[in-house]
C-alpha positions, 0 to 999 in steps of 0.5 A: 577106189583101187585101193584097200581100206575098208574094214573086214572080219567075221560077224557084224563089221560095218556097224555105222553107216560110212558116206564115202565121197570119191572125187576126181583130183590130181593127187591120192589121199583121204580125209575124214569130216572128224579129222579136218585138215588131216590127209591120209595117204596110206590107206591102212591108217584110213582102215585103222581109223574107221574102226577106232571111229567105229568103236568110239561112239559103238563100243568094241562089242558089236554095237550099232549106230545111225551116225555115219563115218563121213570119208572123202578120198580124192583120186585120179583113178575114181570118178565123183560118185557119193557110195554109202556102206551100210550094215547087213541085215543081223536077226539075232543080236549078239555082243551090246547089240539092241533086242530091235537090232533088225529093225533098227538096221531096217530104219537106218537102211530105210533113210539112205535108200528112200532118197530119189536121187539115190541108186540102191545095189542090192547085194546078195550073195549066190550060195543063198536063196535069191527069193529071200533076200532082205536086200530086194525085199527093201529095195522093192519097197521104196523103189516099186518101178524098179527103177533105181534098184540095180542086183549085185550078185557076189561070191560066184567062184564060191558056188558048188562045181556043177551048179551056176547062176547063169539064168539069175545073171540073164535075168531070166528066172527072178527077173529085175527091171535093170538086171543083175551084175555078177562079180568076185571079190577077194577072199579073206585068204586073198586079204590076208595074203595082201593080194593087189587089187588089180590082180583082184580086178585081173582074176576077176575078169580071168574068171568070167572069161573062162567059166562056161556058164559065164563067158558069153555075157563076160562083157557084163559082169564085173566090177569095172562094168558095175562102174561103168553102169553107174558112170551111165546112171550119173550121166543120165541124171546129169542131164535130166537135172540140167535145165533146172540146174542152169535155171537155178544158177541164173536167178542166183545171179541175177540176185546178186548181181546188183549188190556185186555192181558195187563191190566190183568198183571197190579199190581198196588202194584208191586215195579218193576212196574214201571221201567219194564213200563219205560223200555218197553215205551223207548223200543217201541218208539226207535223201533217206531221211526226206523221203521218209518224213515226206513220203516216198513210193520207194521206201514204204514200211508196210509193217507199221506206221513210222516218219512222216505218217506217224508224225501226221498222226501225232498232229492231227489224232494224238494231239486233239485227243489229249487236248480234249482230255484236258478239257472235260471236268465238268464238276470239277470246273463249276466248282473253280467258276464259284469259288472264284466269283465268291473269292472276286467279290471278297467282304462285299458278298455281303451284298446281293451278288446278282448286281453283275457278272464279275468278268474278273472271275471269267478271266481267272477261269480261262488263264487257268484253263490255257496254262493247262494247255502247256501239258500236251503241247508239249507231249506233242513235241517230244513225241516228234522228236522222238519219231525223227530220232527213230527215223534217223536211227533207220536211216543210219543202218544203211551206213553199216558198213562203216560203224563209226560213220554210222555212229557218229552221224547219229550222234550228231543229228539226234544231239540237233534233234535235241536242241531244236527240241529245247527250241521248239518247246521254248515257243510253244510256252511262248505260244501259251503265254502269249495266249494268256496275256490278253483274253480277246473278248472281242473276238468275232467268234466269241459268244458274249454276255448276252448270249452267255446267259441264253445259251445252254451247255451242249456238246456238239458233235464235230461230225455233219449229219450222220456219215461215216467216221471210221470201220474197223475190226475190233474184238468184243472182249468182255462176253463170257464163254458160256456165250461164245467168248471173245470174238471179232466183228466188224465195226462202223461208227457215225457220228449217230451210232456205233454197228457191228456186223459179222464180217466187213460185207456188212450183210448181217449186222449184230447190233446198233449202239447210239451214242447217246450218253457214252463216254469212254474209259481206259482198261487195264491190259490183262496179265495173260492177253496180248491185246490192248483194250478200251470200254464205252459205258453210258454216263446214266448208269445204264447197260450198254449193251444187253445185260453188261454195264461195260462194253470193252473193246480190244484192239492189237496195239496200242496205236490202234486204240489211240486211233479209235479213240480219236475217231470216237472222238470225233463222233463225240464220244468224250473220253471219262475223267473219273471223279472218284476223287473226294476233296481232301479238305472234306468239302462236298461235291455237291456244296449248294449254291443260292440261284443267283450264285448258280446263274453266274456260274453258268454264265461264265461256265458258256463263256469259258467254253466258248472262249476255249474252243477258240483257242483250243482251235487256234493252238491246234493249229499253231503247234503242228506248224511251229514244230513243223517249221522249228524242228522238222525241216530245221533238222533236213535243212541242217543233214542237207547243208551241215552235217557233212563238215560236222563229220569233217570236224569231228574225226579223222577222215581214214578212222571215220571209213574204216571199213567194218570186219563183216563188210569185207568178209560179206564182200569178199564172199559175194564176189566169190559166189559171183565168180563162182556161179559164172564159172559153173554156168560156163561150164554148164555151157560147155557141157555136151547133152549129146552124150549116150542115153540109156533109156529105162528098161521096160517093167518086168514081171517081179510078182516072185518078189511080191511072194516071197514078202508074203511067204515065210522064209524056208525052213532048212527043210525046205529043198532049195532052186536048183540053180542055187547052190548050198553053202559050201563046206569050206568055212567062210572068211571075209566081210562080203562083197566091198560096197567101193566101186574101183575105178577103171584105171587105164588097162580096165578098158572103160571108156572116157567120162563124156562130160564134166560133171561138175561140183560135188554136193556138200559134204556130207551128202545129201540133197540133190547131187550126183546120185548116191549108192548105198551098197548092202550086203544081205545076211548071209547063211544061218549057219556061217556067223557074218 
């Protein structure tokens, strides 16, 4: 960086990772992740605040932690590299430090330098044995090609006169497969002294020049060299990553591009703005809102039924069914049929009762029996009008970006739901009453006295033959764990039987149920289970199915359970309506009648049955077509053709547009991620992937790597290589070797960047990007504290 700021003493001093950013810019300062908006110009203060930030989560007493100092300095002398400082290696905590400190240092080394994208300077210094460096031994570990692993060989001007490190540098007698860069730092006597970094960089290159184990290869050692091979590195990885890069930017765009068309239209300062916004808005909810309850391909909901779908199912399911629920009390109606022709033919029941069959008691029956229709008749309608509120309320989310609009257009068209409800509801009793005023009796299908009297009470199945109603998955809920528990199979139901089989080939059927005698009952939804759940048990008091009373069937939602109970009833299977209820009055159920008495009840017990079925079938199919006619397509032909002057008249045109506070900031972001992807795209575009390559050094031989981790250090015994010199007598100072790269300014003769090297990744860095350097100072002698 050309600049002096990071911190150095004796002992442990980087004790935090730090994540130094350089970036290329006009002006010089730093700014720190914790310290937003604050710029640093004077790079003593950037020292003085790495150590205060240290100290605040670490202590001042040599403690460690895995939370980097995040620091971006911006230059015109560096080029956009991410270079990461991390701790060397201790064994021997000291001060607050952990027992683990080694190992934990290790972990936190490990996180940085298992990256990919990440380039590892091992750095070891020449006064020690290169064979027991930690810094090698790590790299070697995640990096085993060799391939990102570049050695850094420090402290050569402190090695004893007569010895070099002339063969390590040639990597010649511990060879690494991209070889190793010697350089000189300044020493803590230089420091101290406020020596200039370019003077620094000066001697240094004084100093390859004139050693004689160095000169030949001074081209190759150096800092502004180690620059400049990591400027290669970044080339490299550049324009390995571009192709993909572009890729990726594209469909990036191609994604947007759509939603920006309209953004780039926006005129905030066009007076007609608004009204064709109004207009396009009321548009696009009537069209929304038709294709919904009508069906459209363009507007499916694939996660569960809704409009128009589920209003066809309220019609022809849900009412039927309640219909059907209404109908069958059996005990309950023969009960009502004696009363009342007891109750008809008052004092005179004196006399025989089997003179005739009193049609006033047939008429009383069937008039009670249509009035109990008005319940779900009316269900039904508040279901619908419940569905067109959900389906408006789904079509008003794309007004969101003007939330009055929204609001007010939801309001309006739910309040017309409302009153065509109170409509719809008015004719529907209408329907009822109209029905109860006059009992047809001669209608062509009605079955008549004669025929009354012949005719035996019998369930018939709406089905033809034994086809197919319905298949389905359904859980067996009620089988204990001793016998599998609960488990999913199969279902298909006739108008004869219910099957299930191991799964939906239908190749291994588990079992037949007839449908003979079956009713079904609602369960009570279990407090621990999410699953909604119906049984089928056998009027006879018989087993279902083995040894179980009940069969109980679950199902996912309650929708579903609806949906076969419906199917069910088509099959003839009746839903149960408990007689657990005993009179109140104390009156028995099974009160006897004379045979005569009984003859009548069963007469007009057919008769009413008849006559119902007939009108059960006439209101099935006038309540769907008033709704249809009184709501449903009211309600489109009122958002087609009204609601736009209701908007009109119920506020201000400039308050009912106004613009949502997220819809411009989301505006304003898009447009600018649109911008900025055709502005790196063009960039891209100007890059030139011609640049010089330097294709990877062939694999060298490093099995002196793969000893020296199975070898045990040496023991101070133990004579060291020849070509590496003891440490020197003189006392060391310094924190080692400085993990920042300086740039090349314009006298260290480093060639131009070939290319633009584009946006930095997010800060802090990780990820794809530039790649990253962490920089590692290995530990240095036993006997000199670092």
């Amino acid at each position: 960086v050309s600049r002096d700021f990071l911190p150095r003493g004796s002992g442990i001093v980087t004790r935090r990772p730090l994540v130094l950013q350089l970036i290329t810019a006009k002006t010089e300062y730093a700014e720190f992740l914790h310290c937003k908006g604050r710029k640093f110009t004077d790079f003593d203060e950037v020292r003085q605040e790495i150590e205060v930030e240290t100290d605040r989560i670490t202590g001042v007493n040599k403690g460690i932690s895995s939370i980097p100092i995040n620091l971006r300095i911006y230059s015109p002398h560096v080029l956009s590299l991410t270079l990461i400082d991390l701790p060397g290696i201790t064994k021997v905590p000291v001060g607050d430090q952990p027992p683990d400190i080694e190992q934990q240092i290790r972990d936190m080394i490990m996180q940085f330098i298992a990256r990919e994208n990440c380039l590892i300077l091992a750095v070891t210094p020449a006064n020690t044995d290169l064979a027991n460096s930690d810094a090698l031994k790590l790299a070697k570990e995640v990096d085993p090609q060799g391939l990102r692993t570049i050695g850094v060989i420090t402290k050569l001007d402190l090695m004893d006169e007569g010895t070099d490190a002339r063969e390590i540098l040639e990597n010649k007698l511990l060879p690494l497969r991209r070889g190793y860069i010697g350089v000189v730092n300044r020493s803590q006597k230089d420091i101290d002294g406020k020596k200039d970094i370019k003077a620094a960089l000066l001697a240094e290159r004084k100093f390859f020049l004139s050693h004689p184990a160095y000169r030949h290869m001074a081209d190759r050692m150096g800092t502004p060299y180690l620059q400049k091979v990591l400027n290669q590195q970044l080339t490299n990885h550049i324009r390995d990553t571009l192709p993909a890069f572009r890729s990726k930017l594209q469909s990036q765009l191609l994604s947007i591009e759509h939603e920006v068309e309209v953004y780039k239209n926006f005129r905030p300062e066009d007076p007609t703005r608004k009204t064709k916004a109004l207009l396009q808005m009321v548009q696009q909810f009537s069209v929304d809102f038709e294709k919904r309850i009508e069906g459209s391909g363009d507007q499916v909901d694939t996660l569960e039924l809704s409009g128009g779908a589920k209003i066809n199912r309220i019609f022809h399911e849900r009412f039927p069914f309640e219909l059907v629920k209404m109908e069958f009390n059996e005990k309950e109606l023969r009960r009502e049929i004696s009363y009342a022709i007891k109750n008809i033919h008052g004092i005179r029941q004196v006399l025989p009762t089997g003179l005739f069959t009193p049609d006033m008691a047939f008429e009383a029956i069937v008039k009670k029996q249509i009035v109990k229709l008005k319940g779900p008749c009316l269900k039904s309608v508040d279901l619908v009008m419940q569905e067109l509120i959900n389906t408006v309320k789904k079509c008003t989310k794309k007004l969101a970006t003007y939330p009055r609009l929204c609001e007010e257009t939801e309001r309006i068209v739910a309040g017309y739901i409302r009153e065509r409800e109170e409509k719809t509801k008015d004719q529907v009793l209408l329907l009822i009453d109209i029905q109860v005023s006059y009992i047809n009796t001669n209608h062509e299908d009605f079955i008549g006295f004669a025929n009354a009297q012949q005719r035996s009470s019998q369930v018939n199945k709406s089905a033809v033959g034994n086809q197919v109603i319905r298949k389905g998955w359904l859980t067996i809920n009620n089988i204990g764990i001793m016998k599998g528990g609960s488990k999913e199979y199969w279902f298909v139901l006739t108008a004869e039987s219910l099957s299930w089989y191991k799964d939906d080939e239908e190749k291994e059927k588990k079992y037949m149920l007839p449908l003979d005698n079956l009713k079904v009952r609602d369960v009570e939804k279990s407090f621990m289970s999410s699953k909604h759940i119906f049984a089928l048990f056998n009027t006879e008091q018989r087993n279902v199915y083995k040894d179980y009373r009940f069969l109980e069937l679950a199902c996912d939602s309650q929708e579903e359970v609806d949906s076969w109970k419906a199917s069910l009833l088509r099959a003839g299977v009746y839903p149960d309506k408990s007689a657990t209820e005993s009179d109140e009055n104390g009156q028995a159920d099974n009160f006897s009648m004379d045979p005569q008495l009984e003859r009548q009840v069963e007469t007009i017990r057919n008769l009413v049955d008849s006559y119902m079925s007939i009108i059960n079938k006439c209101i099935r199919d006038l309540i769907p077509k008033t709704i249809m006619h009184l709501m449903i397509n009211n309600v489109k032909e009122f958002i087609n053709a009204e609601l736009l002057a209701h908007l009109y008249s119920s506020e201000d045109q400039n308050t009912l547009m106004e613009e949502s506070a997220e819809q411009a900031q989301r505006r304003d972001e898009m447009l600018r991620m649109y911008q900025a992807l055709k502005e790196a795209l063009a960039i891209i575009g100007d890059i030139s992937t011609s640049t010089v390559s330097t294709p990877a050094p062939p694999p060298v031989d490093d099995s002196w790597l793969q000893q020296a981790r199975r070898s045990p250090p040496p023991s101070p015994s133990t004579p060291r290589r020849p070509t590496l010199n003891n440490p020197p007598t003189r006392p060391l100072s310094g924190r080692g070797p400085a993990p920042a790269i300086p740039s090349p300014g314009p006298q260290s003769g480093a060639p131009p960047v070939p290319f633009r090297p584009g946006p930095l990744p997010p800060f802090p860095s990780g990820g794809e990007g530039p790649p990253q350097v962490p920089s590692r100072p290995s530990r240095a002698p036993p006997s000199v504290p670092r």
